[in-house]
Each structure stands twice: as structure tokens, then as C-alpha cells.
C-alpha positions, 0 to 999 in steps of 0.5 A: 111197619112197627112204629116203635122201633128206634135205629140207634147209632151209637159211635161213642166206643170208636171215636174214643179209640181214636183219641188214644193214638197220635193223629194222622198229622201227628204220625206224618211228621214221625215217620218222616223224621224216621225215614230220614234217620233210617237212610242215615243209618241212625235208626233200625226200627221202631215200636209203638206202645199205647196206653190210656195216657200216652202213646209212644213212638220208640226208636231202636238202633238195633232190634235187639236192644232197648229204644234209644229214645220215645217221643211220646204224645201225652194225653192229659199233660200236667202243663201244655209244654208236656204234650210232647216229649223226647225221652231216653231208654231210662224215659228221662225227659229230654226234651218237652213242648206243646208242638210236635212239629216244632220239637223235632224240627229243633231236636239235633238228634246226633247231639242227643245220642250217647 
């Protein structure tokens, strides 16, 4: 047996992929509140857009079109309020808070479209 061989674990490369994405909380709560939009019949489809910044949930009323709203987890906010954020097919800030649950939750959606 070579007694100068050393076993190396290296999961730095995947942990850091993982930071970069919503958490598995995090995408409960989203497609909850998708699957409830999408039996209303509000919402048709969606489309996930990562970055080294952010990542986004864009929400379609028709495939065809462009997201009506994004709900965007920002990983290195200016301020905690900007963790989260609801934005518009133009990204205007709709809506902001530092816990996701809690801007959905308090988000009347119906008010919020066009």
C-alpha cells in the first residue's frame, strides 16, 4: 500500500451551484402558489431564468407572450427588503420583502395584473 497517496474531496464546484438557485422551501411556496393561479386559470406556464445574481420565476398567461410577472430571488441584495421581489414584463419593482412566504402570501395578484 503507497502510503503517500492522499483521497481528496473536493465539493466546493456543487455546493456553490446550489446557492445560485431558489431552496427547496423556497420552490414549495412558488409552485404552490402556482398551481393555484394555474387552476384559476390566471396562469399558463412558466420559465426559470438563473444567473449569478438572481434567479427568476417568470409567470406567462400565454406561452406566447412575455412573463407577466417574475418573482426573483436576488442573492446579494443592496438591502434585506430586496431578497425578494415581484416584478412586471418591463422588471419594475412591484412588490419587495426580505420573506417570500410572507410577499405572496400578501400579494392580491388579481389587483396586480393589467
Amino acid at each position: 500500500m503507497n502510503k503517500n497517496l492522499k483521497l481528496v474531496v473536493n465539493n466546493l464546484k456543487k455546493d456553490q451551484n446550489y446557492k445560485y438557485f431558489f431552496e427547496k422551501d423556497e420552490l414549495k411556496i412558488i409552485l404552490d402558489l402556482y398551481a393555484k393561479m394555474v387552476s384559476e386559470g390566471s396562469w399558463k406556464d412558466y420559465g426559470l431564468t438563473i444567473s449569478s445574481k438572481q434567479v427568476e420565476f417568470s409567470v406567462f398567461k400565454n406561452a406566447a407572450e412575455n412573463a407577466i410577472y417574475k418573482i426573483c430571488k436576488n442573492f446579494k441584495p443592496i438591502s434585506q427588503n430586496l431578497k425578494y421581489i415581484i416584478t412586471d414584463s418591463k422588471s419594475k419593482v412591484l412588490k419587495n420583502s426580505n420573506n417570500l412566504e410572507n410577499l405572496l402570501k400578501n400579494t392580491n395578484w388579481k389587483k396586480l395584473q393589467k
